[in-house]
N, C-alpha and C positions, 0 to 999 in steps of 0.2 A: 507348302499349303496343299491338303487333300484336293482329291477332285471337287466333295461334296463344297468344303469349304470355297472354293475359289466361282464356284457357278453360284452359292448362295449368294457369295459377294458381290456378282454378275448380275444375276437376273429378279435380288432381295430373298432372302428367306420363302414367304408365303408364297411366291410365283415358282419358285423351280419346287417348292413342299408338291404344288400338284401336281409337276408331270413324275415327282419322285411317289407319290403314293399312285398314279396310273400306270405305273411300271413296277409295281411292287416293293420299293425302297433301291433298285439297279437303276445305279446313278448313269453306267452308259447309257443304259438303255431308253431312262430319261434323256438324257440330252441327243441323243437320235430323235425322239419323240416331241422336241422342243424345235430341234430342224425341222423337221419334218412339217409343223405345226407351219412356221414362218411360210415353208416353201408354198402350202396350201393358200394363208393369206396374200401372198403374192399373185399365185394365180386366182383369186378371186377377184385381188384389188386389178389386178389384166381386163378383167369383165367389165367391171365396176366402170373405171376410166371411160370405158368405148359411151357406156350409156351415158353418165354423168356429161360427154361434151356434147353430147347428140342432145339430150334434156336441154340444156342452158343455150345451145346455139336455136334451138328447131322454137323454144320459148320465147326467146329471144328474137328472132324471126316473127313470130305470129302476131307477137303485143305491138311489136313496133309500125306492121303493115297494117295494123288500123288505130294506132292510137294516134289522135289528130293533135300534132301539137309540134314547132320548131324546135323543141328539147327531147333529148330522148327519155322514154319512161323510167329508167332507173333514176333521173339527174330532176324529173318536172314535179314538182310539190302538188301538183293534180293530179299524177297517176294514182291509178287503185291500189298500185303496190308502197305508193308509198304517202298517200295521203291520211287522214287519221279513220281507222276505221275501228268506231264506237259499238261497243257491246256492253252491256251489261249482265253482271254475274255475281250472285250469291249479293246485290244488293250494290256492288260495285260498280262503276261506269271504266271499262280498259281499254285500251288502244291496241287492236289488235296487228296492228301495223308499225308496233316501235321498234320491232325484235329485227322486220327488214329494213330500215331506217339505220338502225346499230350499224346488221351486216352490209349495206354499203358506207357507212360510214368508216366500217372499220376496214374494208375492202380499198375507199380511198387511201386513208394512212399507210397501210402497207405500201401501197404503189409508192408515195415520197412525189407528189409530183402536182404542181399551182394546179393543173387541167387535163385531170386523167380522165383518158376518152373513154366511152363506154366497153370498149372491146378489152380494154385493160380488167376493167373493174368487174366485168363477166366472171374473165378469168379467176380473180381472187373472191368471188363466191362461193361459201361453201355446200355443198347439196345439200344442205338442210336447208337453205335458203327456199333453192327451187325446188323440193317437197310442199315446201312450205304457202308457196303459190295454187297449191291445186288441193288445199283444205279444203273441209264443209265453210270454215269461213269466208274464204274466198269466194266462192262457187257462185254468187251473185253477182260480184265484180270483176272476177277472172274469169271463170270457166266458161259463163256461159258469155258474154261478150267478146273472149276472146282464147282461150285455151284447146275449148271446144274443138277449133279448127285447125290445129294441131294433129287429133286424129281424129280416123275414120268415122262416118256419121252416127251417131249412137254408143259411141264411146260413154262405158260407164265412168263418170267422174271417180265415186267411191274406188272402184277399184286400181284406176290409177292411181291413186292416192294411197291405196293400203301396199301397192307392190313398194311405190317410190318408200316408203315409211320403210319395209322390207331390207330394200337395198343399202338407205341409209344406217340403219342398224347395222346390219351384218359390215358397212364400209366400216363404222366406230368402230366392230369389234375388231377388224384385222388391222385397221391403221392405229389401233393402241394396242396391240400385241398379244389380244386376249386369247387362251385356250381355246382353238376350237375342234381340239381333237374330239369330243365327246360326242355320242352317239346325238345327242338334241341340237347342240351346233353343229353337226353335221347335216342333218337334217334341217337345220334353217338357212344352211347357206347354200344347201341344192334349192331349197325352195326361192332363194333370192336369184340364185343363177336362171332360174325357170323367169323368174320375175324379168329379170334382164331380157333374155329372150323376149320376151312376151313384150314388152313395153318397144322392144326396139321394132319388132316385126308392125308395129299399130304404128310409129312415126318412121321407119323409114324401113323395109325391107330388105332391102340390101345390107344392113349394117347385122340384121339379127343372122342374116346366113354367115356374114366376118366373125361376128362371136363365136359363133357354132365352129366354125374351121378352125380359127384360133386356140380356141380355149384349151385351158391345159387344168381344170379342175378336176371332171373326172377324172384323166389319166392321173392327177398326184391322189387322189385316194383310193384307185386300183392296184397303185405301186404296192409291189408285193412287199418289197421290205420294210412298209411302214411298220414300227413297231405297234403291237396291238398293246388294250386296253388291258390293266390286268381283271378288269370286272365291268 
């Protein structure tokens, strides 16, 4: 079996078609370019991680030290995260509260277990979850009774809310294996990386200076022998 053949069979037709036309039809030179790509989401999803447990634990923290109640907030059918909360749109009345209802429900089944304690179920939350907490919807029942104080005093909601939306995206595209050689995913995953920083330095400062040490994003798209774009 050719090279071309055995990698279409590998990675489908249309997914290796694109690092084959960003290499100008050289098929090594694609598949260097298809490494090269992984090794990038790697090191973004490296970043990613650090914020993602800092968000859900430092959240997780703040809701519970004032939510008055012998259940914790993910498990009490009165929290604001998971009681019904009613809007109306385009003539409809929706719950805008069923989406995280699902995700711990669906967060219980995974775990397999009569009485999965909260710190389990943390864990099996996915960061859309806790994006999902510091919406405009939210922003009456979360933010400002209790997210708020989370970070520093005048924390704009909005823009936490646009970096986490950020981060979450660019997390979809490396953890399903998307192309991000391209000059605009480039560019949106520096701007998530900055996101990271940014969000980590407003809840915990110390953690944004470990990203900054750690990171290995710049260094993989300085690498000199990443193969370039043919246009």
């Amino acid at each position: 079996m050719s090279e071309r053949d055995w990698i279409a069979s590998w990675l489908s037709t249309p997914r290796w078609e694109r690092y084959l036309h960003a290499c100008g039809s050289d098929a090594t030179k694609a598949l260097k370019l298809y490494e090269w790509n992984l090794q990038l989401a790697s090191a973004i999803m490296h970043d990613i991680a650090h914020i993602e447990v800092a968000v859900r634990n430092i959240y997780d923290r703040t809701i519970a030290s004032s939510f008055t109640s012998n259940t914790h907030w993910l498990f009490d059918p009165h929290s604001p995260v998971v009681r019904p909360l009613l809007r109306t749109r385009r003539g409809k009345t929706i719950d805008l509260n069923t989406r995280n209802r699902a995700s711990i429900d669906d967060a219980k089944r995974r775990i397999r277990s009569q009485h999965p304690t909260p710190g389990q179920v943390i864990a099996e939350l996915p960061f859309g979850f806790w994006r999902h907490l510091t919406d405009t919807a939210h922003e009456k029942t979360l933010w400002v009774p209790y997210l708020n104080r989370a970070f520093p005093k005048g924390t704009d909601r909005k823009q936490v809310e646009c970096r986490l939306t950020l981060i979450n995206q660019v997390r979809n595209r490396a953890s399903h294996h998307e192309p991000l050689f391209t000059s605009a995913r480039r560019n949106e995953l520096l701007k998530a990386q900055h996101a990271i920083v940014t969000l980590a330095q407003l809840l915990l400062p110390e953690l944004a200076d470990h990203i900054q040490t750690t990171s290995i994003v710049n260094e993989t798209l300085r690498f000199s022998s990443r193969p370039q774009e043919s246009r």
